[in-house]
N, C-alpha and C positions, 0 to 999 in steps of 0.2 A: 504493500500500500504506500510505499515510501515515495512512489513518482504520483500521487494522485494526491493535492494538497489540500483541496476541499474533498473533506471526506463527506461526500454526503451519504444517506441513508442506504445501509447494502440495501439491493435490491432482493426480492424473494428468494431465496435459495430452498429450493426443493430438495429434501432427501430421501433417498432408497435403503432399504437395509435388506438382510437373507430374510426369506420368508420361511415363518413355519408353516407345513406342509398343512398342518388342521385348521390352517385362521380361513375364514370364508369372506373377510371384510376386508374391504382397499380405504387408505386413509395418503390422503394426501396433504402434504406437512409442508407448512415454507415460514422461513423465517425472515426476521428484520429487524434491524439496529444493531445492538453492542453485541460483543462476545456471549454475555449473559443470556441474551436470548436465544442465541446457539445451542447455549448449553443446555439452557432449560427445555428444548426442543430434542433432545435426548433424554429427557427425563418426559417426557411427555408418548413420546413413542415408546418406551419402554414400558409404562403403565397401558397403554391401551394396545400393546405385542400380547401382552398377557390375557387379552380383552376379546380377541380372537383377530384383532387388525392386523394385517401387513400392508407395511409401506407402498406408496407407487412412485413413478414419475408424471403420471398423467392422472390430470385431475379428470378426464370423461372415463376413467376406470373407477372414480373413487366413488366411495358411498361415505365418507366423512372425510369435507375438507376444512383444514385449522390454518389460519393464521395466528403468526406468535408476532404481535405488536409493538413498535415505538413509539413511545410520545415525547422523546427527547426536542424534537423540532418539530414545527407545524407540518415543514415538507413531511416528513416519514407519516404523520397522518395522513396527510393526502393522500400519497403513495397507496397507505394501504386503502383508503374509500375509493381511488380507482381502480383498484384490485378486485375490492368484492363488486363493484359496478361489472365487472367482467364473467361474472357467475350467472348471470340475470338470465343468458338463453340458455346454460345447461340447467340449472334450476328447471326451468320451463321442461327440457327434456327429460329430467327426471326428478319426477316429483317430492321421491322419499330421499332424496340428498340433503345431508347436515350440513351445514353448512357454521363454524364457530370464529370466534376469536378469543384469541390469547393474549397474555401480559399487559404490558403496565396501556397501552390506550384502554383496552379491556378495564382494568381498574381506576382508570381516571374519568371514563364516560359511566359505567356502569349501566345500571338500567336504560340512562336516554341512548345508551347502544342500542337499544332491540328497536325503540322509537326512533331511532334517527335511518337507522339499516334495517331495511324491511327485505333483504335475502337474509338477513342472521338468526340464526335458531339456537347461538348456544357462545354466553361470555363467561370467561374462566378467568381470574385474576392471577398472577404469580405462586401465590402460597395457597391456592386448591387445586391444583391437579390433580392429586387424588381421590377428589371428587368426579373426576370425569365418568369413570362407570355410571354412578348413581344418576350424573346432567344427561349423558346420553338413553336413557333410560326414559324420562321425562321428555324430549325430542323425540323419541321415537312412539311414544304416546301423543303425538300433536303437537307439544307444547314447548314452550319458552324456557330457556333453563338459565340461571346465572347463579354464581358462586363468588364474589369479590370479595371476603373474607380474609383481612391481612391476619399474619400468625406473628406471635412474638417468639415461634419455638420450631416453625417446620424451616429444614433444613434438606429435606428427602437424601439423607445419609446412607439410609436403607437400602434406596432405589440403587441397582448397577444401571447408568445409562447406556443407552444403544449405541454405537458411534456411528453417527449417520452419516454419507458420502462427504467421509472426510479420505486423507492421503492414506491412513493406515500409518503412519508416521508419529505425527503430532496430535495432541489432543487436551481437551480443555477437562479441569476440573475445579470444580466450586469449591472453595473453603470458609465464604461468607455471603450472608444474604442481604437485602438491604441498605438502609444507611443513615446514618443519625445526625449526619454535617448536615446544616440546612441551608445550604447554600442559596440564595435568595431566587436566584435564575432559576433554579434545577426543581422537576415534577418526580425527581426517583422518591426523594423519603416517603410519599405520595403513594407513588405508585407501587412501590415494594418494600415500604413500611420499615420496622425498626430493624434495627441493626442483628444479625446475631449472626454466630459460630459455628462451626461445624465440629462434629467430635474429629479429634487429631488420627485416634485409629484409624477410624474409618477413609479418611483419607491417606493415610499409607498403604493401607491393604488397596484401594483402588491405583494408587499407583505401580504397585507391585503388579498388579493385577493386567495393569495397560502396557507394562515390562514382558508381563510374561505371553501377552498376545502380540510382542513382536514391534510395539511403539518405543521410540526412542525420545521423545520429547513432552514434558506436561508442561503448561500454564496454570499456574495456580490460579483463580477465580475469584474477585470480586468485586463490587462496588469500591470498596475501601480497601484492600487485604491487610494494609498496616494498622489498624485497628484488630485485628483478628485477637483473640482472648476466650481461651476456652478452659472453665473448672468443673466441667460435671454438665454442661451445657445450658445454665442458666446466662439470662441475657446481659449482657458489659455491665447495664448499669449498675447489677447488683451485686455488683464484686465487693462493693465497701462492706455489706454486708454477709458476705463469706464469710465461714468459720475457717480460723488459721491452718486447716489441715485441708481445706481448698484450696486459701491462698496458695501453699507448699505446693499442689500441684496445677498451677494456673498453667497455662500454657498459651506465650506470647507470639506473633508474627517471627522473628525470628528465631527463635526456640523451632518451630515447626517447619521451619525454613532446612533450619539443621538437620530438624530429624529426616525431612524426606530425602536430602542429600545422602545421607547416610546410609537410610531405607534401598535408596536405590542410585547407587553409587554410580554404576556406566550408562546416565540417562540425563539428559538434558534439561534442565530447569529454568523454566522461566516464568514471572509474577506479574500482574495487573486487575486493577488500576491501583494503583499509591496515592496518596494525599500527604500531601508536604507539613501540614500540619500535623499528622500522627506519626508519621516515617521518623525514623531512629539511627543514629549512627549504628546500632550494632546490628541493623542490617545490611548494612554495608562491607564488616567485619563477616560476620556470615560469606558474602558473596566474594570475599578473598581468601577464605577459609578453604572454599571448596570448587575445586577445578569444574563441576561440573554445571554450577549454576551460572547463567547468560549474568554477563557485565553490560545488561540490558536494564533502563529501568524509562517508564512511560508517567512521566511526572507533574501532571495539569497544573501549570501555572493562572492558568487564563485573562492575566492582565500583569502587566510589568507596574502600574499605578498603585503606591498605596491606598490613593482615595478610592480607586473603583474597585479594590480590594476588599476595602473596608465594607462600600456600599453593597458586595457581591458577598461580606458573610465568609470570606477564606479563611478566616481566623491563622493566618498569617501575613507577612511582611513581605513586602521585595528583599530587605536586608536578610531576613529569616531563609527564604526562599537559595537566596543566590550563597548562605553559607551554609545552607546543607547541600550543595552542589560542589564547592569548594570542599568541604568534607568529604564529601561520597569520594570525590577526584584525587585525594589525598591516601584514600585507604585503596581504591581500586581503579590507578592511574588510566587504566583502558577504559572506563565506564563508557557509553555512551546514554545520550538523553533522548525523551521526544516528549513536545507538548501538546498541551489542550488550549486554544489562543480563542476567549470571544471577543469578537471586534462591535464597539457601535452599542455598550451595554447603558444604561440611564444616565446622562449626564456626562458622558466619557468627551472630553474637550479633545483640541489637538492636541497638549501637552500631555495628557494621560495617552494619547495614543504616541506620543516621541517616546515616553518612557517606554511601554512594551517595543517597542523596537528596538531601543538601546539593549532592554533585558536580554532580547534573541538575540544579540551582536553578543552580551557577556558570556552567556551560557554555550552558545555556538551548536544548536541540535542538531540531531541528525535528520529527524523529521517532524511535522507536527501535523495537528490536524485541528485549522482553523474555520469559523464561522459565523457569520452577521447574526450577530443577536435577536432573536425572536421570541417574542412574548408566550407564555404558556398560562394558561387559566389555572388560578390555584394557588399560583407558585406567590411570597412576598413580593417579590419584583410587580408579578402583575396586581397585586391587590393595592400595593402603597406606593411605587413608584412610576412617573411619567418615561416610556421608550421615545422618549424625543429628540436622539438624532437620527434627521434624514437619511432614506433610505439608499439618498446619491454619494451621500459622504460616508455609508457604511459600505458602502461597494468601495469608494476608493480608498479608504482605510485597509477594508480587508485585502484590496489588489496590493498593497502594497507591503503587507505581513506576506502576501503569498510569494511577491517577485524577492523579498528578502530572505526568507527560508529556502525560496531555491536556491538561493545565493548560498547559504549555508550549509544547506544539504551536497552541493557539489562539492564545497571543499571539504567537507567531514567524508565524502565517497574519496576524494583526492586522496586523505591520510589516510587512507587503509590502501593503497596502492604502492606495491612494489614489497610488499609483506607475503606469508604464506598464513592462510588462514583455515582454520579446522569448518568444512563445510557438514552439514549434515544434510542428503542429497531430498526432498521432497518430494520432486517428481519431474517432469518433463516442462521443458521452459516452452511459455505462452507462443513466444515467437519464433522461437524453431526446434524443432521435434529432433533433430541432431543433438541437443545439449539439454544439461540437465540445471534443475536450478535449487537453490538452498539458501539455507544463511548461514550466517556467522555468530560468535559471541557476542559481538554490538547491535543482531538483530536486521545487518544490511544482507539484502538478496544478492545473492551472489550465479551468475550463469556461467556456463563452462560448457568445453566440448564430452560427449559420454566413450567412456570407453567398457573394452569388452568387459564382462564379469561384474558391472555396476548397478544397483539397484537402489532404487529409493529406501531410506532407515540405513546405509551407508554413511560414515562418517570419512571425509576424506581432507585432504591436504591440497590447499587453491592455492597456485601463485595469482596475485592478482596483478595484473599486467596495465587495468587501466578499468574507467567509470563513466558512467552515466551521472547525472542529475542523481538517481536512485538508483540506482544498478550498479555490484562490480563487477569487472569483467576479466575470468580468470583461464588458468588450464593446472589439472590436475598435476602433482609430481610426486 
């Protein structure tokens, strides 16, 4: 994603899984937004595998189609209200088709989803999934079904998820839900409620798990993951009131950092998203401790301005921000960054937009993923604050974070060139079927020619010879 610098909303991604041989039901699955909803889109098909559903690719096979939703940006709403507008004549063709939605728009419309989408027969919020059996139940009785029910305690730990047309390679797993920053822009605490933990077990057994089916790489998962805090799996805030023989076995972000390194020694690690305000130097210590975890970290600044800082609820600093960067660089001299940049937030002057500029010059990313500010209902911002800068000066504010990131993203591709860099191969590169493509420790894609005996979940050795904006360009040795 590194050469695409407005990241807008992924578009639907459909996935397939093996079918079991007794399920009679097609279920067609797509997802949209973050990581998160990937994920949970795995946890979702795995609950209704059980159900007698298998996966399709084509939605005029399916007898239940789900969308898993964003409401991170108005665009990713739209997206999906032209999505189900696209259902209208197979609806028509088949009558008894479900037709749902998932996540956090699911939780943030609620009921005025059924009234607003008159193809929808079935809205599931984040923490009910497991509700699905009983909602489809009620849908196939005629009727309306909704479940938006936030949990202060489901975590679906239990669940093994499906890994749906991913590489076989790499793969996501959740170690937090939620999120308790209430950042003034942001619809997530909203839409996926409070914060909470995952048991530490059960997350090493899934990574051993995803080791021993042949993956080489996990992403640890969450909203926050530097907040992550787990003593018996009650929720962060009530740690003050743990007995001292909880505290003794609390277990912190990097405490669990450790142990998966450990868990699973010749596998790849790497974490998202961070919050600069919870992140700790001795996660840093962790990530030089152990060869195996990515000197990768995705660190949302979203404004280089104290004031629009303040007024965005970061409960950090630029000063705060830029010395746990200098930190991080001191312990794990390789580090690379990438940010979260919103442009055009309430009040943002030209001076508040010099400073995040400056900011990108100091920190120098590899890549970011920047966007014009857009109002969300619900959220602080939209209840107490005026979005009143222009939507012309938020375009060339934003044109101008994006022509400076490329600026930076070349020369951070420059200094990994004429090095040899450990690749892990992923699969076959977009633009030509001769070469294979991967990354590196700092997260940059890297393409090469394929030679005999090589296969994707290889780990090999790139001389990199030269770079793209985004891309290095290497040959094996």
């Amino acid at each position: 994603m590194q050469e695409k610098y407005i990241d807008e909303t992924k578009q639907g991604e459909a996935f397939a899984i093996a079918e079991k041989p007794q399920n009679t039901k097609k279920l067609f699955l797509e997802s949209y937004g973050c990581q998160m909803n990937f994920s949970d889109s795995e946890i979702v098909a795995s609950i209704l595998n059980e159900q007698g559903y298998n996966t399709t690719l084509k939605q005029e096979e399916a007898d239940l189609i789900l969308l898993n939703t964003c409401s991170i940006r108005e665009k990713a709403e739209q997206t999906v209200r032209m999505r189900l507008s696209q259902f209208k004549n197979l609806k028509k063709e088949k009558p008894n088709l479900t037709v749902g939605v998932l996540g956090c728009m699911a939780e943030r419309l609620k009921t005025k989803f059924l009234e607003e989408e008159h193809l929808v027969d079935l809205v599931v919020g984040p923490d009910a999934y497991r509700d699905l059996p009983n909602l489809l139940k009620e849908t196939d009785g005629g009727r309306d079904a909704i479940n938006v029910i936030l949990s202060k305690e489901e975590t679906y730990a239990d669940i093994n998820p499906v890994r749906l047309g991913g590489n076989g390679v790499t793969a996501f797993v959740t170690i937090t839900r939620g999120c308790d920053n209430m950042c003034t822009f942001c619809v997530v605490p909203f839409t996926r409620g409070r914060e909470r933990s995952r048991d530490p077990h059960s997350i090493i057994e899934e990574c051993k798990d995803l080791w021993n089916q042949g993956y080489k790489e996990v992403t640890l998962l969450g909203q926050n993951v530097d907040s992550y805090l787990w003593y018996g799996g009650g929720p962060k805030k009530d740690f003050a009131k743990a007995s001292e023989m909880q505290k003794l076995t609390a277990v912190r972000f990097s405490q669990l950092l450790d142990m998966v390194a450990v868990a699973v020694p010749h596998m790849r690690i790497r974490f998202s998203t961070s919050n600069p305000h919870d992140m700790t130097t001795d996660v840093f210590e962790i990530m030089a401790k152990h060869s195996n975890i990515c000197k990768y970290v995705h660190l949302p600044v979203q404004s280089g301005s104290d004031r629009m800082l303040e007024k965005m609820n970061r409960q950090h600093t630029r000063a705060e921000y830029l010395n746990l960067i200098h930190s991080a660089r001191k312990i794990v001299p390789d580090i690379a960054f990438s940010q979260d940049m919103i442009i055009g937030f309430c009040g943002e002057t030209e001076e508040d937009h010099r400073l995040t500029l400056s900011l990108m010059k100091e920190v120098e990313y590899d890549y970011g993923y920047m966007f014009a500010y857009s109002e969300r209902p619900g959220t602080p911002a939209h209840k107490k604050m005026e979005d009143d800068v222009p939507e012309d000066v938020k375009k060339r504010r934003l044109a101008e974070v994006i022509a400076l990131q490329g600026e930076l993203s070349r020369h951070r591709m420059a200094s990994y060139v004429g090095k040899t860099h450990e690749i892990l191969i992923e699969g076959i590169s977009k633009k030509n079927e001769n070469q294979w493509k991967g990354r590196n420790s700092q997260n940059a894609v890297c393409v090469f020619d394929k030679k005999e005996g090589q296969k994707p979940g290889d780990f090999v050795n790139v001389y990199v010879h030269g770079n793209t904006q985004g891309t290095l360009l290497g040959e094996v040795i």
